[in-house]
N, C-alpha and C positions, 0 to 999 in steps of 0.2 A: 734704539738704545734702551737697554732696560735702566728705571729709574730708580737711583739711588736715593731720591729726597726721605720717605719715610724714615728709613733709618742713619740718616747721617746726619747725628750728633754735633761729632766734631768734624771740620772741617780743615785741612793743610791745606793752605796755599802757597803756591812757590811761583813769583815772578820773575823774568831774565831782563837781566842788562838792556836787551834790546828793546823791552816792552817798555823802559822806564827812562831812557833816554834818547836823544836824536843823534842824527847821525856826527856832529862833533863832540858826543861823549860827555852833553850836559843834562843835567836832569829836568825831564819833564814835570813842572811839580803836576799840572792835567791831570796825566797818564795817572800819577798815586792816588792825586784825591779821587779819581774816580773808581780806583782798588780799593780806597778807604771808606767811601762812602755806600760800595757796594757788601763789603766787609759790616758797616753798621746795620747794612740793612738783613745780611744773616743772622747779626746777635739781636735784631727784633723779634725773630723768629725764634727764638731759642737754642742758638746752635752756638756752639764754642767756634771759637777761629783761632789760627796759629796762620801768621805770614814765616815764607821762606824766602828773602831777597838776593837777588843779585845786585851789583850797580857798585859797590862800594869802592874796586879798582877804576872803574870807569869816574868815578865823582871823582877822585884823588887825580886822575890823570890831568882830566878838565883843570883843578887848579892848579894843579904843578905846570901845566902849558907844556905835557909831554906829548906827543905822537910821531911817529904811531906807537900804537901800544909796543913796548918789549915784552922780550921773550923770558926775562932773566930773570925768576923768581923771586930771588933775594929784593928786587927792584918793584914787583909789584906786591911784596910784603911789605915793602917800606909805603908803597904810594895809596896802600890797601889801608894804612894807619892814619891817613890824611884824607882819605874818601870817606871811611866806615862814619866819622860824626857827623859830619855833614850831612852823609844819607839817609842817618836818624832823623836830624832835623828836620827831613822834609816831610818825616811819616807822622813826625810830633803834630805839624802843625795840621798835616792831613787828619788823623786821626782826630784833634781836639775839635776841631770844624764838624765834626760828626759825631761827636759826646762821648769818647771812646777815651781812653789813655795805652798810650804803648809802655811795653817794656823789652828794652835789647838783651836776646840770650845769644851769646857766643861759644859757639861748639867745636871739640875737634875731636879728630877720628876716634882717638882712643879714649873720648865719653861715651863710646857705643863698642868698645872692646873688653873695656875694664867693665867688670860688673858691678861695683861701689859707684863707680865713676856713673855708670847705666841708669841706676836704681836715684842717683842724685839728681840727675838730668831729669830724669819724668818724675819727680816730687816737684822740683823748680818749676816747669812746666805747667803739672795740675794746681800747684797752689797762685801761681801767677793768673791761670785760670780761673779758681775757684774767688779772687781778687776782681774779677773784672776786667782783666790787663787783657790785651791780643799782645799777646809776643809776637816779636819781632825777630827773626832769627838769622844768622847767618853763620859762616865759615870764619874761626876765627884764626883770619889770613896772615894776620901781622907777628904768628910767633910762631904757627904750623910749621913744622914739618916736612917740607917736599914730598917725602919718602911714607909719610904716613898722614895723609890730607884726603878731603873725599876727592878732589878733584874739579868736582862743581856741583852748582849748587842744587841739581835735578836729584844726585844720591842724595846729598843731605837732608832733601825734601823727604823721600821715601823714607828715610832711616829714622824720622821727625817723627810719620806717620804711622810707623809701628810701635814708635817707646812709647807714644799717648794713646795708642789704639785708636787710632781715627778710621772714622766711616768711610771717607771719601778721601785724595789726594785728586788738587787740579793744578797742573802743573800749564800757566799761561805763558803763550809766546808769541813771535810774529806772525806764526801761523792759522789758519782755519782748526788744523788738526793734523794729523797722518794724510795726505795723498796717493794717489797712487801712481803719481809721476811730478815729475817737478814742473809744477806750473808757468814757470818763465819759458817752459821749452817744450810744453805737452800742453795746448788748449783743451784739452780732454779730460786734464786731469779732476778728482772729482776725489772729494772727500769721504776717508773708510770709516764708518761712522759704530762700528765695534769690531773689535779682538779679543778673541777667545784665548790666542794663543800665542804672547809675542814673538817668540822666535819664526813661526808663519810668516812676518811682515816685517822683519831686519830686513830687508833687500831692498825695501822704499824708504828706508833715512838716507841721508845723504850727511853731508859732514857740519861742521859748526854752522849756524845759521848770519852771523854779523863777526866782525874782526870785534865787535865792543865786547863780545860774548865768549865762554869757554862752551859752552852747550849743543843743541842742535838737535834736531830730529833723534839722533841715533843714541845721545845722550838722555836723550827723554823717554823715550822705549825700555834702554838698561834700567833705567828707574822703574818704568811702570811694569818692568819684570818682576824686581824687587819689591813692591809695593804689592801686587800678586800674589808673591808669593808669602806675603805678612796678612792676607787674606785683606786686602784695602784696595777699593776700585779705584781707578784714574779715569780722570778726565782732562784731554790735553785739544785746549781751545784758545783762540786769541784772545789777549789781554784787552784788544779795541775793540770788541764784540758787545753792546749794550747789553748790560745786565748777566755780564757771562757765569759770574759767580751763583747768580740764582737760578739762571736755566741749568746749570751745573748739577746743582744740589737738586733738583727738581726731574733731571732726567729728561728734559727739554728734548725733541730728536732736533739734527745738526747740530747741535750747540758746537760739538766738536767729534774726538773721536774718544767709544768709551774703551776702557781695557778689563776686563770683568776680572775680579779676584778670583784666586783659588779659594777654593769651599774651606779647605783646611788652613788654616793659622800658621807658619812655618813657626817653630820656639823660639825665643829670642835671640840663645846660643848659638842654635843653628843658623840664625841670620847673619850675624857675628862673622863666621865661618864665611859661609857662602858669598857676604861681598865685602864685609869692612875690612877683613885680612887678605893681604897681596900673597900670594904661593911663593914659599921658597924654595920649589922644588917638585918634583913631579917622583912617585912611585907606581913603579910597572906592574900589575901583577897577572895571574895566569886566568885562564878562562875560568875556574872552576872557583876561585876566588871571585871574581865579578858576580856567575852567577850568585854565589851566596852572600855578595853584600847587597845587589841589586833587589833579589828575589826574598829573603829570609831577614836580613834587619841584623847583621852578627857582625863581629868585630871582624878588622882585618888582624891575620896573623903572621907572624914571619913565615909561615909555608908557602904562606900564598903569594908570596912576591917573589918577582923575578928578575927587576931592573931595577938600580936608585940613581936618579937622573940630579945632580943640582947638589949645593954643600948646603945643606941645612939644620939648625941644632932641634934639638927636643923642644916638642910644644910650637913648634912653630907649624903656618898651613902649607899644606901640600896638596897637589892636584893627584887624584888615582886613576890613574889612566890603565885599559884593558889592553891584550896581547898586541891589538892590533896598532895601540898609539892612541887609540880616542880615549879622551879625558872624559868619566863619567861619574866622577866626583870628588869631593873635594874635603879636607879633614883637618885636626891637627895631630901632629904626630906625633907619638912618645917615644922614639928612638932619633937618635941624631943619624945622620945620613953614613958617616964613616961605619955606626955601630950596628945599622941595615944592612949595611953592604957587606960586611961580615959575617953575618947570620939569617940572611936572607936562604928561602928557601927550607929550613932548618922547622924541625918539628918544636912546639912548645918545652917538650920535657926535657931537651939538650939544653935551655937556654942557659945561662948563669942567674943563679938567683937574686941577682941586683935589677936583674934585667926584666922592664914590664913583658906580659905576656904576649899584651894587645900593640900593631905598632899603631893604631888608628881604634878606638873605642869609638865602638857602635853610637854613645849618646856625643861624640865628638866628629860624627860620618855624618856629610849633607849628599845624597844621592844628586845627582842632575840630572833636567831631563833631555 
């Protein structure tokens, strides 16, 4: 595992459900202090820390005396508003125990869409920082949005990770790390201890890890994609592993499994794009279009499409998929889908003069790989 210690500054932690409570859904206060006390012992070192928790529908469930968990969002927004201070509470006392003070930041999807909204979040952030505070962060469940939520709290981690420009993302769970088979069912199985490439190693997630959990191997991968490709390494190791947060930052080998960043920073917008916006729609276009958004860096144009799949207005994302149906990136678009479908195909110079040129502007195009 090549070592990230030297240069990781800041550090993003993201804890799961599973790593913080037992199996009836109560909190371990253990499990924390010992994230908190390992957490004090990075800001000895001189390293910033940001926590990303999970646990807060699970602490609400615990005292509402619900199980099993529902399914019904509306229900774990309400029971997410009865967990969330409790869950503080336990980080309070953890953190004070270790000379530390917390502060709760509550995010949702569209503080990482809007750009005001962006640029507010990472001042909150460095100046809570620049305080002394380890933020405490989470999903702010109890008012979100179904329709525009991260989901869980592995993206949120990564998304953390790039608005502060952190060194390092460790994302803790019940696991060792990535496997390379499930170990309840493969004695063999035996820990991958770096990825260069995560789409290589989607075929060894398997699905949520615990019913207390929204997450899970495969859940943690999409992150450490994303985290990737904001040029920020991951480290996804158990939360029970002594000292996980320092062989972490130190590039320890085993500690877990690392995922090495891309060399290049993806922009902020373009991350935006790539995973905080849901596609409303998919645009087909011709070969000679692909190769010139894949290969040259140029706008998509109404000539070069062929199909508009899905009802989508202007400015919203869209997935561009090539002749053959594969999706090979992803935009947002400045033609509404009725006003595509119309003038698809169609050279620039016929267009109507209201009408933009570009349906997909090149600095609003994320290529995929």
């Amino acid at each position: 595992m090549a070592a990230p210690g030297p240069v990781a500054r800041t550090v993003v932690v993201k804890v799961g459900t599973s790593s913080i409570t037992d199996e009836r859904g109560y909190i371990v206060e253990a499990a924390i202090g010992k994230l908190c006390s390992e957490v004090a012992l990075l800001r000895a070192q001189g390293r910033q820390v940001i926590i990303v928790t999970s646990g807060a529908i699970a602490a609400g469930l615990r005292v509402l005396g619900i199980h099993p968990r529902p399914s019904d969002p509306s229900v774990l927004q309400a029971v997410s508003a009865v967990g969330q201070s409790r869950l503080m509470s336990h980080y309070e006392r953890a953190l004070e125990a270790s000379g530390l003070v917390g502060g709760q930041v509550l995010l949702a999807a569209l503080d990482f869409v809007n750009r005001a909204q962006y640029l507010h979040a990472r001042q909150t952030l460095w100046l809570l920082l620049g305080l002394g505070v380890v933020p405490i962060v989470n999903e702010n469940d109890a008012v979100t949005d179904d329709e525009i939520r991260f989901g869980d709290n592995d993206r949120l981690a990564a998304l953390v990770a790039h608005l502060v420009q952190a060194d390092l993302l460790v994302l803790l769970t019940d696991a060792a790390g990535l496997l390379t088979a499930d170990p309840r069912t493969d004695e063999d199985a035996s820990l991958v201890e770096e990825v260069v490439e995560v789409d290589a190693v989607l075929a060894l997630a398997g699905g949520a890890g615990s019913e207390r959990g929204s997450g899970g191997m495969a859940s943690k991968l999409a992150a450490a994609k994303m985290a990737a490709w904001s040029g920020v390494g991951v480290v996804i190791a158990s939360a029970e592993r002594p000292d996980v947060l320092l062989d972490a930052v130190a590039g320890t080998p085993g500690v877990g499994t690392f995922i090495k960043p891309r060399q290049a920073r993806l922009p902020a917008r373009k991350l935006w794009i790539a995973f905080a916006l849901a596609p409303a729609g998919t645009v087909v276009v011709d070969a000679g279009a692909k190769k010139a958004l894949t290969e040259r860096g140029v706008s998509l144009l109404p000539a070069g499409v062929r199909d508009v799949r899905g009802d989508f207005a202007a400015d919203e994302a869209v997935e561009v998929a090539g002749p053959d149906g594969e999706v090979f990136a992803k935009g947002l678009v400045r033609h509404s889908a009725k006003a595509l479908a119309e003038w698809m195909g169609r050279q620039t110079s016929v267009l109507p003069p209201e009408m933009p040129a570009e349906v997909v502007h090149r600095d609003d195009l994320v290529i995929l790989p």
